[in-house]
KEPA-314583 format. One line per 2 residues: number of its first residue (from 1); their letters; for each residue x, y, z of N, C-alpha, C. Coordinates in Angstrom, 1 decimal. Example, Ala and Ser with C-alpha at 12.3 -4.5 7.8 and 13.67 -1.06 7.14 Angstrom:
BEGIN
1> AS> 13.2 -5.7 7.8 12.3 -4.5 7.8 13.2 -3.3 7.8  12.8 -2.2 7.1 13.7 -1.1 7.1 12.9 0.0 7.9
//
This chain:
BEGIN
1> XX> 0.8 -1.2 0.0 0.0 0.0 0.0 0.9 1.2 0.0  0.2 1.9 -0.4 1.3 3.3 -0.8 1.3 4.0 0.3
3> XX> 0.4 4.5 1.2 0.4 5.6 2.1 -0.9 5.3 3.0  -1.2 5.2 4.1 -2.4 5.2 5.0 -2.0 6.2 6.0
5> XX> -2.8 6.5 6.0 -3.4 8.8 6.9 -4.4 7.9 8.1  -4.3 7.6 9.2 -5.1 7.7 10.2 -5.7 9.3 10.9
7> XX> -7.0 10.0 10.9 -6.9 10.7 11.5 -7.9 10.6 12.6  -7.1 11.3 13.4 -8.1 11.4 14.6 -8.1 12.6 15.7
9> XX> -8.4 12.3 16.4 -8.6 13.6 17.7 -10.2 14.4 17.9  -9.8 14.9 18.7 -11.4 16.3 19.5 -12.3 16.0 18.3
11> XX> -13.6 16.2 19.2 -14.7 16.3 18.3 -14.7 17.8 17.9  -15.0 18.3 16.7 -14.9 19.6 16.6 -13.7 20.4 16.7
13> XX> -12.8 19.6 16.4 -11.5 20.4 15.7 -11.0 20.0 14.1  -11.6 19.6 13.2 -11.8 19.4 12.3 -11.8 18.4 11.7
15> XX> -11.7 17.3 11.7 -11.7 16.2 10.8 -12.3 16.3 9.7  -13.5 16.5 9.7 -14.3 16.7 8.5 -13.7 18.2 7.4
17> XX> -13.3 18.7 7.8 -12.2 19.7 6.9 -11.1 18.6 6.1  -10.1 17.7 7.0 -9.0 17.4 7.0 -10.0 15.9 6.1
19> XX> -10.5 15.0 6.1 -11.0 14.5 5.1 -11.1 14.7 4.3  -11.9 16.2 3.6 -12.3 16.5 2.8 -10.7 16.6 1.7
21> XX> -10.0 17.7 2.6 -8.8 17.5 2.1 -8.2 16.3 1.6  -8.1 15.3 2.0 -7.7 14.2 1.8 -8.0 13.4 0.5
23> XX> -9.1 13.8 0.3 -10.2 13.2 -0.8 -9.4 14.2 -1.6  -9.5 15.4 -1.8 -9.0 16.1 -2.9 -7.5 16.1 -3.2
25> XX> -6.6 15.4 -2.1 -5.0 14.6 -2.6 -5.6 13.3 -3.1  -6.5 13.0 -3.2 -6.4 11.0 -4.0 -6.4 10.0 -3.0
27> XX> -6.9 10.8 -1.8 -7.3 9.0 -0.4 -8.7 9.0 -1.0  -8.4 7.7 -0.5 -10.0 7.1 -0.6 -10.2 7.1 1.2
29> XX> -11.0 8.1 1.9 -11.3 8.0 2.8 -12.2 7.4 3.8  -12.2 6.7 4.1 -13.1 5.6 5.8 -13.3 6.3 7.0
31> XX> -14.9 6.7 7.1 -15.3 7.5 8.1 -15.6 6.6 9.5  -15.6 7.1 10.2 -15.9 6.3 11.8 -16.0 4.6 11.4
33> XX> -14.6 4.3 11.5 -14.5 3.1 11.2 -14.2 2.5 13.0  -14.7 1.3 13.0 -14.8 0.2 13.9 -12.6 0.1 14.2
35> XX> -12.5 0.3 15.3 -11.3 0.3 15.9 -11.0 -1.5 15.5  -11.9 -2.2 15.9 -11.4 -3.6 16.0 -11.3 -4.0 13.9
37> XX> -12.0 -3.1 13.4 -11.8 -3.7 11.8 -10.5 -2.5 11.2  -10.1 -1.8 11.7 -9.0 -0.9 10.8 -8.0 -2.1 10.3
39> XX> -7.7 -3.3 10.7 -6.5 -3.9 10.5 -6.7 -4.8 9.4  -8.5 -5.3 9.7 -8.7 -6.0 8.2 -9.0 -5.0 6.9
41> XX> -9.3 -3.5 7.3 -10.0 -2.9 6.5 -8.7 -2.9 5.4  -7.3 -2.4 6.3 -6.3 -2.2 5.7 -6.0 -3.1 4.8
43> XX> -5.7 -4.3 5.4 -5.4 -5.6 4.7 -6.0 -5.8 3.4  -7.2 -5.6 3.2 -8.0 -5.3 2.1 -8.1 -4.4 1.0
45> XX> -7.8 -3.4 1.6 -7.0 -2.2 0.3 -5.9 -2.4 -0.3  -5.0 -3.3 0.6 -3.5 -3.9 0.3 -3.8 -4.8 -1.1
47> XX> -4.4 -5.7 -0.6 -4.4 -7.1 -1.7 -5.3 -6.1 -3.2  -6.4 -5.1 -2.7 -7.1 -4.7 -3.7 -6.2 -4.0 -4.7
49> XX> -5.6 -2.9 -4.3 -4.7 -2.4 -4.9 -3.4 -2.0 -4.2  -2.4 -1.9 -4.6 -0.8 -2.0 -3.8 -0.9 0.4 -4.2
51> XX> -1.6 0.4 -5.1 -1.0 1.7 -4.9 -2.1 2.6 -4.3  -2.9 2.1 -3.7 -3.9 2.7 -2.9 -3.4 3.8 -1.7
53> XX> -3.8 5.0 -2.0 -4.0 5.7 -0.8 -4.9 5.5 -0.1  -4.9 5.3 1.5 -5.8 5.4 2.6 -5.8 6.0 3.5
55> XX> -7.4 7.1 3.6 -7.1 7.5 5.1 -8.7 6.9 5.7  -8.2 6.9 7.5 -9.3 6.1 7.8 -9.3 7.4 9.0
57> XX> -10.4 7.6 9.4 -11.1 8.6 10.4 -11.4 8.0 11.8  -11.0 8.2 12.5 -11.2 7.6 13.6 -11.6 8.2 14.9
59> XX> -12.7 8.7 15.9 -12.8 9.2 16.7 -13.9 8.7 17.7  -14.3 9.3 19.1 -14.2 8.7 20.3 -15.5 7.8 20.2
61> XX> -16.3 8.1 18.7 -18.0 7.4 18.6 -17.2 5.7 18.3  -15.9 5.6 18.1 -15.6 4.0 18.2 -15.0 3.6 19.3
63> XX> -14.3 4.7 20.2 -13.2 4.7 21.8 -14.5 4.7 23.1  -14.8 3.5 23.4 -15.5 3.9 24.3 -15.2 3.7 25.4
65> XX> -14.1 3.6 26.0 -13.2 3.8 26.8 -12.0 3.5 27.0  -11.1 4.1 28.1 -10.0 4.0 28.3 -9.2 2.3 27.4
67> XX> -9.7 1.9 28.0 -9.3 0.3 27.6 -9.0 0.6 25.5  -10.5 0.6 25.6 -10.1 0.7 23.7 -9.4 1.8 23.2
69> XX> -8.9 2.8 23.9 -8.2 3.5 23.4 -6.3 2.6 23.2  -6.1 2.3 24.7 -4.9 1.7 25.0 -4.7 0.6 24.0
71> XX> -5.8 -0.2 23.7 -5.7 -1.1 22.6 -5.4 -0.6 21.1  -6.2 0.5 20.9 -6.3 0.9 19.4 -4.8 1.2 19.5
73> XX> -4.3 1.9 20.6 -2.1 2.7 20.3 -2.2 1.2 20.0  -2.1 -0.2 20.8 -1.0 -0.7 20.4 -1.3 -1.2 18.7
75> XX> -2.7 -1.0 18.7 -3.2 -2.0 17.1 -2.2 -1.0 16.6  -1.8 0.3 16.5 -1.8 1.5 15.7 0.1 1.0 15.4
77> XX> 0.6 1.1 16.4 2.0 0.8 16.7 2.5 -0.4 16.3  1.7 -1.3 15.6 2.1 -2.7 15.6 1.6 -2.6 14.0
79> XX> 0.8 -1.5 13.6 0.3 -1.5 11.9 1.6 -0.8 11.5  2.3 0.1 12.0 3.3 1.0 12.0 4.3 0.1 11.3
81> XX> 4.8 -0.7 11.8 5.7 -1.8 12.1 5.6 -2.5 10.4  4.3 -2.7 10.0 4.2 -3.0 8.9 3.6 -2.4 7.2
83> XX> 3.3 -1.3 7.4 2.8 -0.5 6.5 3.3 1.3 6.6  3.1 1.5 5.8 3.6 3.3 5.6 2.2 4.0 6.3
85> XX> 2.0 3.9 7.6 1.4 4.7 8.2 1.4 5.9 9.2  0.6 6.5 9.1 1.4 7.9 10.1 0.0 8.2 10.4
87> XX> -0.4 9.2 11.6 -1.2 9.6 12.8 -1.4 11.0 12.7  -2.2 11.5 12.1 -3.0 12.9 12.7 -3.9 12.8 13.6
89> XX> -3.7 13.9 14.4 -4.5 14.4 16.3 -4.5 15.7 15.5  -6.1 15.9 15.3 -6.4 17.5 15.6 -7.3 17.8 17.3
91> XX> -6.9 19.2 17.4 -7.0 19.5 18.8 -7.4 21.0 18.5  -7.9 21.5 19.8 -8.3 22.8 19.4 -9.0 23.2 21.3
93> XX> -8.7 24.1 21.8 -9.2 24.9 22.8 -10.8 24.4 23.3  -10.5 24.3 24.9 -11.9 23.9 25.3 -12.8 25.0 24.6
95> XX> -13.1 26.5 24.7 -13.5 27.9 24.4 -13.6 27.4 22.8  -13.1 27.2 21.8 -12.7 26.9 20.6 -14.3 26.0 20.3
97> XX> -14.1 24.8 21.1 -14.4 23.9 20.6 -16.2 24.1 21.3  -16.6 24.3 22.5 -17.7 25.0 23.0 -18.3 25.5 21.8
99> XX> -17.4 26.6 21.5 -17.8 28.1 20.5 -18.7 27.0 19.4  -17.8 25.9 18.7 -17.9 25.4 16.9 -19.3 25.0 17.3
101> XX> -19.4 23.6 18.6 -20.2 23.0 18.9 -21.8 24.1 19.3  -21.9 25.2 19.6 -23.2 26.2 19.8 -23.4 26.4 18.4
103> XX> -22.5 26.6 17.5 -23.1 27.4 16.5 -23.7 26.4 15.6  -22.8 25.2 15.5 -23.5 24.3 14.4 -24.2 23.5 15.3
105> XX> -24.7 23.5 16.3 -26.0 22.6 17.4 -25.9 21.5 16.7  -24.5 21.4 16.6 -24.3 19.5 16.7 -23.7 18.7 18.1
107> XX> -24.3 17.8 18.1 -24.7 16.5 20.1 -22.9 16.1 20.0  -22.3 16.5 20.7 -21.0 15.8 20.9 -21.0 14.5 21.4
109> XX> -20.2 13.6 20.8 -20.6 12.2 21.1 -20.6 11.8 22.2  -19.9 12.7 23.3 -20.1 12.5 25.0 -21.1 12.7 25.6
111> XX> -21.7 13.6 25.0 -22.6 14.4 26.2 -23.9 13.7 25.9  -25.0 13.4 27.0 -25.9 12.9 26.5 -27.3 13.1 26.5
113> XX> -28.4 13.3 27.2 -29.1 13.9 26.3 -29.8 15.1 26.5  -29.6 15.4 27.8 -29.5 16.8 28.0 -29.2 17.8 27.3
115> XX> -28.0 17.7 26.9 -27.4 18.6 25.9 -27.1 19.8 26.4  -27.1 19.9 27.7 -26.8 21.2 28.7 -25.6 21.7 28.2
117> XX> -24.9 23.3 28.9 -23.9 23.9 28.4 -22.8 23.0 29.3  -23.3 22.4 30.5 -22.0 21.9 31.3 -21.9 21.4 31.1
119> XX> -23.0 19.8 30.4 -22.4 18.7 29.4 -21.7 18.7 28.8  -21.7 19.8 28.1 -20.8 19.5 26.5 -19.6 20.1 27.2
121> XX> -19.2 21.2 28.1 -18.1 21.2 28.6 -17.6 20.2 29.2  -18.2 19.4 29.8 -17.1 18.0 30.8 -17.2 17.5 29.7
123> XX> -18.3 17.2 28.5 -17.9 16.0 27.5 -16.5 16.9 26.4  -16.2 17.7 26.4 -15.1 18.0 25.8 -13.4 17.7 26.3
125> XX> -13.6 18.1 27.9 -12.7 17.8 28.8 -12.6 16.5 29.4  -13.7 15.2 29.1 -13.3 14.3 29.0 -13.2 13.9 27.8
127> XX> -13.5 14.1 26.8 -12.7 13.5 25.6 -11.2 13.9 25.3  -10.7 15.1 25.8 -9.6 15.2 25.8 -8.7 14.3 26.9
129> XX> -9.2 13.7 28.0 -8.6 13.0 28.8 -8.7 11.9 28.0  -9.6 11.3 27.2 -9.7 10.2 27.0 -9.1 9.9 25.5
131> XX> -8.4 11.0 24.7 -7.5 10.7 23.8 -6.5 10.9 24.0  -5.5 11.6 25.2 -4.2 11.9 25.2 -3.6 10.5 25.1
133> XX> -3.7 9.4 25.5 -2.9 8.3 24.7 -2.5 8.4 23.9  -3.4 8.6 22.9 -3.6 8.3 21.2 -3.0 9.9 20.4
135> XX> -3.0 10.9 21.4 -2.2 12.4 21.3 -0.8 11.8 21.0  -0.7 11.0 22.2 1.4 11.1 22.8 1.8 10.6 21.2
137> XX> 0.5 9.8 21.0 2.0 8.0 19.9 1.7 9.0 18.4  0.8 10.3 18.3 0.5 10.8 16.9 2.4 11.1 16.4
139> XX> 1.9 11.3 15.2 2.7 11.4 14.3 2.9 13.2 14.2  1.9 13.9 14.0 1.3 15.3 13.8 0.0 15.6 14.7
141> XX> 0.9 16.4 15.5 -0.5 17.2 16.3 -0.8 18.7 15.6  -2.0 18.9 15.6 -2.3 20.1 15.3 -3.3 20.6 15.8
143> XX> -3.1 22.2 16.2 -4.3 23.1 17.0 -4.6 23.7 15.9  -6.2 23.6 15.7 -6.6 24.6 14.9 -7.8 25.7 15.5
145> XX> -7.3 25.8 16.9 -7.9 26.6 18.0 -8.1 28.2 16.9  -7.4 28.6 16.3 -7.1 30.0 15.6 -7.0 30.0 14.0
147> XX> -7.7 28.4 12.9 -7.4 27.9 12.1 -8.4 28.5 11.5  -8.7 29.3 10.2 -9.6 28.8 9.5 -9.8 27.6 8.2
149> XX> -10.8 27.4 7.9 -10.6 26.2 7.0 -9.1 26.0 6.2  -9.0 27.1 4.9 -8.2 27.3 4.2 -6.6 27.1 4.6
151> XX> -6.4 27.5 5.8 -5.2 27.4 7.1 -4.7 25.8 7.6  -6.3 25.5 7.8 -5.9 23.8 8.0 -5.8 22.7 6.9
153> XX> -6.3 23.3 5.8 -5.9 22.5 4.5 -4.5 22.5 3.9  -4.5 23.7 4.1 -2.6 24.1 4.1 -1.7 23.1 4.7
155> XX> -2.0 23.6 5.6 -0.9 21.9 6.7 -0.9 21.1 6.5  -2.2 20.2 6.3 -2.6 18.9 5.7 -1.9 18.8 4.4
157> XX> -2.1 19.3 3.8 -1.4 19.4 2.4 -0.1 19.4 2.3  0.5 19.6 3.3 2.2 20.0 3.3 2.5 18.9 3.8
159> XX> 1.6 18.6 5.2 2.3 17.0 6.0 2.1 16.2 4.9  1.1 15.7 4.1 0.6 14.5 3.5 1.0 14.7 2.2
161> XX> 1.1 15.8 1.5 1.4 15.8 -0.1 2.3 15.9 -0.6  3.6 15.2 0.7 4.6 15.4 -0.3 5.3 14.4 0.0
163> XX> 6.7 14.1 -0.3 7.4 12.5 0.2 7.8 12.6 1.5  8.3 14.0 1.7 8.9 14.6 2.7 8.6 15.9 3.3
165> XX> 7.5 15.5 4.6 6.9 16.7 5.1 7.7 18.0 5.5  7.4 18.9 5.9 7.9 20.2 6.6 8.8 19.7 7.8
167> XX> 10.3 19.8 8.1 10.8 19.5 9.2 10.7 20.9 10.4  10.4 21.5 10.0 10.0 22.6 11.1 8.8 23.5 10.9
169> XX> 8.0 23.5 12.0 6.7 24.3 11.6 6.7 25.6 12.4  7.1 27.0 12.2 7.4 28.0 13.0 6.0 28.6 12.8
171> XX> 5.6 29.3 14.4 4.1 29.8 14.7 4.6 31.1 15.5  4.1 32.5 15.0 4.0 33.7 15.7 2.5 34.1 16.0
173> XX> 2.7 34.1 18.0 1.5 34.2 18.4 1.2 35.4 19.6  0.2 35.7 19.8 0.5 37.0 21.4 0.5 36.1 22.0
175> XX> 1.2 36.6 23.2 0.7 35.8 24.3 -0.6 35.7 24.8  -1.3 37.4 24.8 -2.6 37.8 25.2 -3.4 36.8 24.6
177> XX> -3.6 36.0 23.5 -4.6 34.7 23.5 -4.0 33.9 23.5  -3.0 33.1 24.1 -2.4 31.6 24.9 -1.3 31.3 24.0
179> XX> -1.0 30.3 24.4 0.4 30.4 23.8 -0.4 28.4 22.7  0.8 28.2 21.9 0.2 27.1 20.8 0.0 26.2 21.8
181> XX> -1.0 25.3 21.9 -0.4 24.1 22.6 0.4 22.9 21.9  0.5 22.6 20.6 1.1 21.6 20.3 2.7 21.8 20.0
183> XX> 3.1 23.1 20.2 4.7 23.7 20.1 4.7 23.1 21.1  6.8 22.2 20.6 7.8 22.0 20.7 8.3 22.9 21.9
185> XX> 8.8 23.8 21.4 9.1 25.0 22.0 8.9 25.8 21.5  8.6 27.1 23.1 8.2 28.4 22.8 9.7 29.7 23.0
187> XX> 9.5 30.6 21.7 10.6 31.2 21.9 9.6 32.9 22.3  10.8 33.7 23.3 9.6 34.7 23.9 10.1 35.8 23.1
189> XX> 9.8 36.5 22.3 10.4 38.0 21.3 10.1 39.3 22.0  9.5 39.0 23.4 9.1 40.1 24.5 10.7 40.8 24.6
191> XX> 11.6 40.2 24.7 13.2 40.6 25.1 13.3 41.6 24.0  13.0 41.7 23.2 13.5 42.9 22.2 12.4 44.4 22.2
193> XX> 13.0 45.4 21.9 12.2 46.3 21.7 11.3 46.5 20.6  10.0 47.5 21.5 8.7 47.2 20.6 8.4 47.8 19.9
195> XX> 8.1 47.6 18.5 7.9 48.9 17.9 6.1 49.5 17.7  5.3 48.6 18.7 3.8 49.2 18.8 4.2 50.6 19.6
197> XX> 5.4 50.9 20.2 5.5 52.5 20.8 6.4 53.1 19.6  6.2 52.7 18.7 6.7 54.3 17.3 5.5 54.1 16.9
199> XX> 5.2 55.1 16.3 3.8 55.8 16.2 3.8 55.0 14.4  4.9 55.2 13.5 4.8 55.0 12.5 5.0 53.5 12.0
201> XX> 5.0 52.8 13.1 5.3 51.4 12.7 4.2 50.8 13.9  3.3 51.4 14.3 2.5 50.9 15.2 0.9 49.8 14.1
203> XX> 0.9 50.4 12.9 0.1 49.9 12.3 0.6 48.8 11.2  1.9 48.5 11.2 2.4 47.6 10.6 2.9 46.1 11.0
205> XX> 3.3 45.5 10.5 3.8 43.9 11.2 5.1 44.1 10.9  5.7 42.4 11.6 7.0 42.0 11.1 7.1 41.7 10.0
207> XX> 6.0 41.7 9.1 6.7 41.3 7.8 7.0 42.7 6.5  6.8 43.9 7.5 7.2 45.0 6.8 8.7 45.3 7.5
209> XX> 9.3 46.1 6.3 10.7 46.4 6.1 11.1 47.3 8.0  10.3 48.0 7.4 10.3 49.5 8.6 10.1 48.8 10.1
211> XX> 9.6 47.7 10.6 9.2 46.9 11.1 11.0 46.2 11.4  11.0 45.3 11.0 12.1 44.6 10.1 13.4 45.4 11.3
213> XX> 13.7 46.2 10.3 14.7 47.5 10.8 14.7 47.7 12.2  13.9 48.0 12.7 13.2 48.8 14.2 13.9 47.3 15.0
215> XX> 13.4 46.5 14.8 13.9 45.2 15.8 15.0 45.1 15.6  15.7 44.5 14.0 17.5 44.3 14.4 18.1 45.1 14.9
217> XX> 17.5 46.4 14.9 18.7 47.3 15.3 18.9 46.8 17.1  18.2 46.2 17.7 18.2 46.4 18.8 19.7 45.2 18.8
219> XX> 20.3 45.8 19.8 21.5 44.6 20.3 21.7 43.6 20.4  20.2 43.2 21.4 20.3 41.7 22.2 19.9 40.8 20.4
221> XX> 19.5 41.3 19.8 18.7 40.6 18.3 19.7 39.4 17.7  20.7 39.8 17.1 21.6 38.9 16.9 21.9 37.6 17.1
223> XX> 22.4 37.8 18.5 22.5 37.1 20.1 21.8 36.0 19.9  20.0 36.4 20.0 18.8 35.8 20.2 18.6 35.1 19.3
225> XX> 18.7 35.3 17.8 18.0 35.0 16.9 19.4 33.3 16.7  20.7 33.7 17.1 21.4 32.7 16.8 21.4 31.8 17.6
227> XX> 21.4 32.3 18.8 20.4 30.8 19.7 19.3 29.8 19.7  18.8 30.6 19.6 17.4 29.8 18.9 17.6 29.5 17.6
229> XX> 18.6 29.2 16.7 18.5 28.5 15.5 19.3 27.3 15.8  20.6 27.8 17.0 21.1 26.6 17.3 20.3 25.7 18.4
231> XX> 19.4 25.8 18.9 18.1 24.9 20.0 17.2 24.5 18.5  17.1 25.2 17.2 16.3 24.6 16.9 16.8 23.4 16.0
233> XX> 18.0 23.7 15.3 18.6 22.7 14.6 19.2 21.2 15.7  19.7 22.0 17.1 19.8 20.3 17.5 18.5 19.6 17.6
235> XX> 17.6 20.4 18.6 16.2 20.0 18.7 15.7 18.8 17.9  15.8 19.6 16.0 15.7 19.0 15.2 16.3 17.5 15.1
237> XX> 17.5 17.4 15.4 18.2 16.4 15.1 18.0 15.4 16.1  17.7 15.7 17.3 16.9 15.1 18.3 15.9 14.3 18.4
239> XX> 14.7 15.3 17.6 13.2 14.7 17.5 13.7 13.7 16.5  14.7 13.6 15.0 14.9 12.8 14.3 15.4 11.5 14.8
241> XX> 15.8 11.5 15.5 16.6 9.9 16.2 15.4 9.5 16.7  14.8 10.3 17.9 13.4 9.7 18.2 12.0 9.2 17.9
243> XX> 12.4 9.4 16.1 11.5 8.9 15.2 10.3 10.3 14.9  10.7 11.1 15.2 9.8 12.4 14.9 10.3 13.1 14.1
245> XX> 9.6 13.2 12.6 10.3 13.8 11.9 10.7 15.5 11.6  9.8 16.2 12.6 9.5 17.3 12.2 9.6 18.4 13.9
247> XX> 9.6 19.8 14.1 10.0 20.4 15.3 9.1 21.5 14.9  8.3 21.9 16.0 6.9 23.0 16.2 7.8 23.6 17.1
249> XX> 8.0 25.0 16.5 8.6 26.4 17.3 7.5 27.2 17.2  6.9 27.7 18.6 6.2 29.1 18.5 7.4 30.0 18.9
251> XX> 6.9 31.2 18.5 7.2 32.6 18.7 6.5 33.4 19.2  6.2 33.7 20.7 5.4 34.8 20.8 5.8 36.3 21.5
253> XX> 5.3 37.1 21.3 5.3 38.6 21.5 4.1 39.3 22.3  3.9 40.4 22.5 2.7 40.8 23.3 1.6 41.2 22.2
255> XX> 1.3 41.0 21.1 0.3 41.3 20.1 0.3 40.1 18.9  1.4 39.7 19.0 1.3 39.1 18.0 1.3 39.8 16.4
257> XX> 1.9 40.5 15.7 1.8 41.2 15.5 3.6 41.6 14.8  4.0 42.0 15.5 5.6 42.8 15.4 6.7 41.9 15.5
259> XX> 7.4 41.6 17.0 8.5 40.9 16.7 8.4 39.7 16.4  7.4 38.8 17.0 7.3 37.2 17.0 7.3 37.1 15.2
261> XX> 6.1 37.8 15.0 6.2 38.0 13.2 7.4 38.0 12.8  8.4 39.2 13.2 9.7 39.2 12.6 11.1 37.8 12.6
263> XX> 10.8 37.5 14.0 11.5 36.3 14.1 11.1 34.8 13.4  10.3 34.4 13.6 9.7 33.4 12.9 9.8 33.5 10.9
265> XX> 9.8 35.1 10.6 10.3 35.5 9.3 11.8 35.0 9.2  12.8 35.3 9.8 14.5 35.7 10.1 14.7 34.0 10.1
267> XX> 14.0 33.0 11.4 14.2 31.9 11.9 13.7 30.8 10.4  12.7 31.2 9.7 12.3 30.5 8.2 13.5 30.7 7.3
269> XX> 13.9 32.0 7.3 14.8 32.0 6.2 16.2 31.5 6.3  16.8 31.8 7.5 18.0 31.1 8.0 18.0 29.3 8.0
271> XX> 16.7 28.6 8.4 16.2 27.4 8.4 16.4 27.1 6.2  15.6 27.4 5.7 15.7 27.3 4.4 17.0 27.5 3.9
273> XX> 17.5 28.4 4.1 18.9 28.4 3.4 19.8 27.2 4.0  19.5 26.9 5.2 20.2 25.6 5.4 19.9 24.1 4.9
275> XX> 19.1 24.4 4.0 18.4 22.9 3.5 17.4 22.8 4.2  16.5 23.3 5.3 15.0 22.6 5.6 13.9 22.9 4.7
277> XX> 13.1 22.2 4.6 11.7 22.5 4.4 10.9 23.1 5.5  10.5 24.3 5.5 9.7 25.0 6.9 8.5 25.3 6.6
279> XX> 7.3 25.4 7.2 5.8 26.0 6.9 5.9 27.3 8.3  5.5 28.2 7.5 5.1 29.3 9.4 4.0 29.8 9.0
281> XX> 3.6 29.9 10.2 1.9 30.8 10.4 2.2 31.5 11.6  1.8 32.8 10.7 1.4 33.6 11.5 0.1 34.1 12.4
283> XX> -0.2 33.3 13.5 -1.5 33.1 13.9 -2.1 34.0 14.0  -2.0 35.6 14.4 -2.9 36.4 15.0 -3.2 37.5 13.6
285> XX> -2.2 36.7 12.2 -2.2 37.7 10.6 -3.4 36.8 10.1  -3.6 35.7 10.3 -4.1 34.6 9.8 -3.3 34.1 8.2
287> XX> -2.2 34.1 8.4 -1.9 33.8 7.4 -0.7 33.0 7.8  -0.3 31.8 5.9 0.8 31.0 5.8 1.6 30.8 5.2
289> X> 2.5 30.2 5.2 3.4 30.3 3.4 4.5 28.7 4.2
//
């Protein structure tokens, strides 16, 4: 078989986006499939066709508890072992995920029939308890707490559509709305001077020149920026030995906005010229490249 995409994670952090995607790279996608048949399902695409893409969707309407979660890692870890398979966990903020579930008045598979507001909050906060197993052994975590559609197709498309995904994913975020949760590590761009107090660079970002300028000039810049390339290149080489192919760096600042923008710019370019492949998003611009 050519490639099998497991995805899974939170109700209401996208899957149904990240399928869709899927279908428009060439899987033939399997929705809430039965945890105890993934292994024959596979086996069956195998012998059907060898060059079949597969992704299979997997979430908690098949995990009905602890136990079958702990089972499905090892089914998952032992499919590993013999097929080209890899693990998406999408994830997304209790607040996030509350918010998706009110507007589209869809029943979270926890909560039951009440449908009260405190339901659906424990049933979110225990389904996050009840997938962090299946979190730890993923392949690719992703928050799409701050995602819109177009944003999380992006990623999808970078992890999955190529031979050789993005080995570093750099994120500029404020601190004022939380920091990523699925970063690696967070680097803080608070240490440098700000340029929301010049009046003429207060309405611009880091990815303007005048912007740009205002921060390297500061001293400590240099210093900073060459540290953190050296944390992120060993890092890198680190998560590789450990079978993780890839290193999530946030960047944040107090707006999100100015320096985290600019470093995460400086930290992509220096990364690329070294030979990586990098994706950055800038969370609070809504934008990626």
């Amino acid at each position: 078989m050519q490639k099998v995409i497991v995805v899974t994670g939170l109700s209401g952090a996208g899957k149904s986006t990240v399928s869709k995607a899927l279908e428009d790279l060439g899987y033939v996608v399997v929705d809430n499939v039965p945890v105890e048949l993934l292994n024959s399902l596979l086996q069956l695409y195998e012998a059907k066709n060898q060059e079949q893409r597969v992704a299979v969707v997997v979430d908690s309407r098949s995990l009905r508890g602890q136990a079958d979660v702990s089972n499905f890692v090892s089914d998952l870890q032992f499919l590993k072992s013999k097929l080209p398979l890899s693990v998406v966990f999408l994830e997304a903020s209790t607040d996030t995920l509350l918010s998706r579930f009110n507007l589209t008045r869809h029943l979270h598979p926890l909560v039951h029939a009440t449908g009260s507001r405190l339901a659906l909050i424990e049933a979110i906060e225990s389904e996050k308890e009840l997938m962090s197993e299946l979190r730890d052994i993923s392949d690719f975590v992703l928050d799409t707490t701050n995602m819109k559609d177009k944003e999380l197709v992006y990623h999808v498309e970078n992890f999955v559509g190529k031979d050789r995904g993005p080995e570093f994913y750099l994120i500029s975020f404020s601190y004022q709305r939380g920091l990523p949760t699925n970063a690696d590590m967070v680097f803080d761009a608070r240490v440098f001077r700000n340029p929301y107090y010049v009046e003429e660079l207060r309405t611009l970002t880091g990815l303007d020149d005048g912007v740009a300028a205002y921060v390297r000039a500061d001293d400590k810049y240099p210093f900073f920026l060459d540290l953190w390339l050296q944390l992120a290149e060993r890092t890198y080489e680190e998560h590789v030995k450990l079978g993780k192919p890839y290193v999530v760096i946030a960047v944040g600042c107090t707006g999100g906005q100015h320096r985290s923008v600019l470093v995460v710019r400086d930290l992509a370019q220096n990364l690329t010229d070294s030979g990586h492949s990098v994706v950055t998003w800038h969370r609070e611009l809504g934008s990626v490249s």
